[in-house]
N, C-alpha and C positions, 0 to 999 in steps of 0.2 A: 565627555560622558556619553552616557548608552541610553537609549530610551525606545518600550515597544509599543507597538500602536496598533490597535485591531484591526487587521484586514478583510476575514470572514468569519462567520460562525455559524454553526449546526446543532440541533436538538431533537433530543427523541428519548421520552418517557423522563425518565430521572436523569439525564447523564447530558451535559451540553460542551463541546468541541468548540475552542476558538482559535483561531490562527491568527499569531501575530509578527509583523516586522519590526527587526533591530537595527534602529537608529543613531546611525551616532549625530550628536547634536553639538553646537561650534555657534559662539556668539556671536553676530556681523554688527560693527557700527556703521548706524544710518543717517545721516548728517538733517536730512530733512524730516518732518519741519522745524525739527529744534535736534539737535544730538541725541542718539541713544542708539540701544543695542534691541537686535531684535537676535531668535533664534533661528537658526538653518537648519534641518535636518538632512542627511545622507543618507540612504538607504544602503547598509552593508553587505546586502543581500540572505543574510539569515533570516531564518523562520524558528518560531517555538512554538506548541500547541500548549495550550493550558484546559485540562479537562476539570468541568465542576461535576461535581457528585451529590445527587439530592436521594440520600436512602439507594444506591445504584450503585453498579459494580462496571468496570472496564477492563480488560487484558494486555497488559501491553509488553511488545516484542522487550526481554531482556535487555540491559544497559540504555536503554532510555530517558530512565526516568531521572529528573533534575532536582526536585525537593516535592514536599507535600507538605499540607495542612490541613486540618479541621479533626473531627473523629473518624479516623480510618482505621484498617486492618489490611494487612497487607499478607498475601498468601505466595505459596507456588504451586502454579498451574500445570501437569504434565499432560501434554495432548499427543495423539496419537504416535506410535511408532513410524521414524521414518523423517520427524519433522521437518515442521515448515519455517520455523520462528531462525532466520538467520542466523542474526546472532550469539543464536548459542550453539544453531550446529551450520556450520560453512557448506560440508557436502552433503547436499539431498538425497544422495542414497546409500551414504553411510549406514542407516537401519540401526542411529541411536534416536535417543529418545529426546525430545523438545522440551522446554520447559518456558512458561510465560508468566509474569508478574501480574496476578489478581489483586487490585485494589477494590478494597469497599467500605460502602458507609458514606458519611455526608462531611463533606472537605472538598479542598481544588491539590490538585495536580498536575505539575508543572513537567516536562521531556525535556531533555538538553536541546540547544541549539544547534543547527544543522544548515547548509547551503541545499537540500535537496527541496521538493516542492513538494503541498499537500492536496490531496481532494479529501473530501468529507462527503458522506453518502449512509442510507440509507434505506435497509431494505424491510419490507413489507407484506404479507400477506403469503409468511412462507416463502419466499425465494431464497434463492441458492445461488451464491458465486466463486468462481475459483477465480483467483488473484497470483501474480507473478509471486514467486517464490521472495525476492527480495522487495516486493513491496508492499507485505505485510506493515502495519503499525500497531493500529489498536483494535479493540472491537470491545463492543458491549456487553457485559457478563449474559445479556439475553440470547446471545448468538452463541451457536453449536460451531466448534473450530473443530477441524479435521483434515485428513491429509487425503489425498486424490493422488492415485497415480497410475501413471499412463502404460496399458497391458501391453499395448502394442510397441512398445520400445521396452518392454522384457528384459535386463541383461546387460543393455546399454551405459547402465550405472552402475557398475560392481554386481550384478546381478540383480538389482532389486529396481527398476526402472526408474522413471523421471517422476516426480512428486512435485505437489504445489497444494497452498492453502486453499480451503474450501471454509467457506464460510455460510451454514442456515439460517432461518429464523427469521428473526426480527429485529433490528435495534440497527444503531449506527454504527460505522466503521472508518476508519481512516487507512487514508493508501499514501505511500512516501512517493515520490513520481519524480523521475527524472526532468520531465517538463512543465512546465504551468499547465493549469487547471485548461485555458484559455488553447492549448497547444494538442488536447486529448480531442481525437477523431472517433465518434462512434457509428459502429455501423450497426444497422437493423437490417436481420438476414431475416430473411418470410422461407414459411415451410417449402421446403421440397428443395432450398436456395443452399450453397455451400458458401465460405470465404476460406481463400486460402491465402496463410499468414507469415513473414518470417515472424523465427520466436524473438526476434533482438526487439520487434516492435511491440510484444505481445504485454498488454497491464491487465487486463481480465477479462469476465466472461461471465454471462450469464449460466446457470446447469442447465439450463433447457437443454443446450445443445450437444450433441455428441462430437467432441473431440476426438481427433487421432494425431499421432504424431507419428509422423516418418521423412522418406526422404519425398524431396519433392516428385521425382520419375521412378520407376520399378526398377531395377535391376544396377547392377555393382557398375554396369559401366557407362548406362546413361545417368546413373547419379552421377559420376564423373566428370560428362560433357557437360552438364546442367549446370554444375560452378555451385548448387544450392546444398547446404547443408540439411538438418531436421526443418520441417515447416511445420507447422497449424492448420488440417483440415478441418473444418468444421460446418457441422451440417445446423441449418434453422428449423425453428425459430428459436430468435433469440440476441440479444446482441455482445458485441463484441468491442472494447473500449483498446485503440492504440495511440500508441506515440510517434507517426512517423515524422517525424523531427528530431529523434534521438536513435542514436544506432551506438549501444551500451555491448561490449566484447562480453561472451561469456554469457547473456542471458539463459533463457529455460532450455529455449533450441541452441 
């Protein structure tokens, strides 16, 4: 049999994020100090987020969701042209339209099961983050979802350039992550300060900062020599959350 066990949790206003592992559990007999059976657990390596809802709303990325309960309502969300929400649209600059599953009201809600890893976070005081394309999850109905996309790679995408989730406001959100919580490198760039990034390591970003995307060297045939595909320039203040630990084919760049 299966059993999940809380590993972390998060909260902010009405809405609280929990992370748990699935366990598969397997009875051991232990001879001392008299016969019996204790439990073992395994760790299968799946994760499920279970969100509670107190009077509060959350959006979460299409085919997620696992079951629900309590008094909820359950809507569909279409956020901007261009979408960010994966799962319902694959190519980022297709220039169709996204659509996200609005739950509300006061109940828990449960995501399928998954082997990928979670952060939980929250923002405050107005800020602003753009997150990798496919590591949208969820977000708080108090946050402004919207799409960002990049002027200077223009054309690069069927014409309509490279996009990614931007998320305002306030409230909490969840990121799907290729690596543990424990494996995410942040960097704090101070004004005047640039980083430059491949995109395969790229999980997000503060808006302070002004991004660009291009090639790593100028022209057609020192990007060439250079071996570098698109990178992530980015100017501070502001910081910058990666994975180098995970090298994912395909990422933003």
């Amino acid at each position: 049999m299966s059993y999940r066990i809380k590993i972390s949790e998060e909260s902010y206003g009405g809405l609280k994020a929990e992370l748990y592992a699935i366990c598969r559990v397997t009875d051991q007999l232990v001879q001392s100090p008299e016969p019996h059976f204790r439990e073992i657990y395994a760790d299968t390596g799946q994760r499920q987020v279970k969100f509670t809802l107190n009077n509060d709303s959350v959006t979460l990325e299409p085919g997620i969701l696992s079951y629900a309960q309590g008094r909820l309502s359950f809507s569909v969300v279409q956020q901007q042209q261009g979408g960010f929400l994966s799962r319902a649209v694959r190519g980022a600059g297709s220039g169709e339209s996204a659509f996200g599953t609005r739950v509300s009201g006061t109940g828990e809600v449960w995501t399928e099961p998954t082997h990928k890893h979670f952060i939980f976070a929250t923002m405050e005081g107005q800020d602003s983050m753009l997150i990798d394309d496919r590591a949208y999850y969820a977000a708080q109905g108090s946050l402004k979802l919207s799409t960002h996309t990049h002027k200077k790679v223009q054309g690069a995408m069927s014409g309509n350039g490279l996009m990614q989730p931007r998320l305002d406001g306030e409230g909490l959100f969840v990121i799907e992550c290729p690596v543990s919580v424990h494996e995410v490198e942040v960097l704090d760039v101070q004004a005047g300060e640039t980083v430059t990034v491949d995109g395969d390591m790229m999980l997000m970003y503060t808006g302070t900062m002004n991004p660009q995307l291009g090639a790593l060297v100028k022209g057609l045939r020192n990007a060439a020599r250079s071996g570098e595909g698109f990178v992530y320039t980015l100017q501070g203040p502001g910081q910058v959350f990666l994975t180098p630990t995970h090298i994912s084919a395909g990422s933003l760049a």
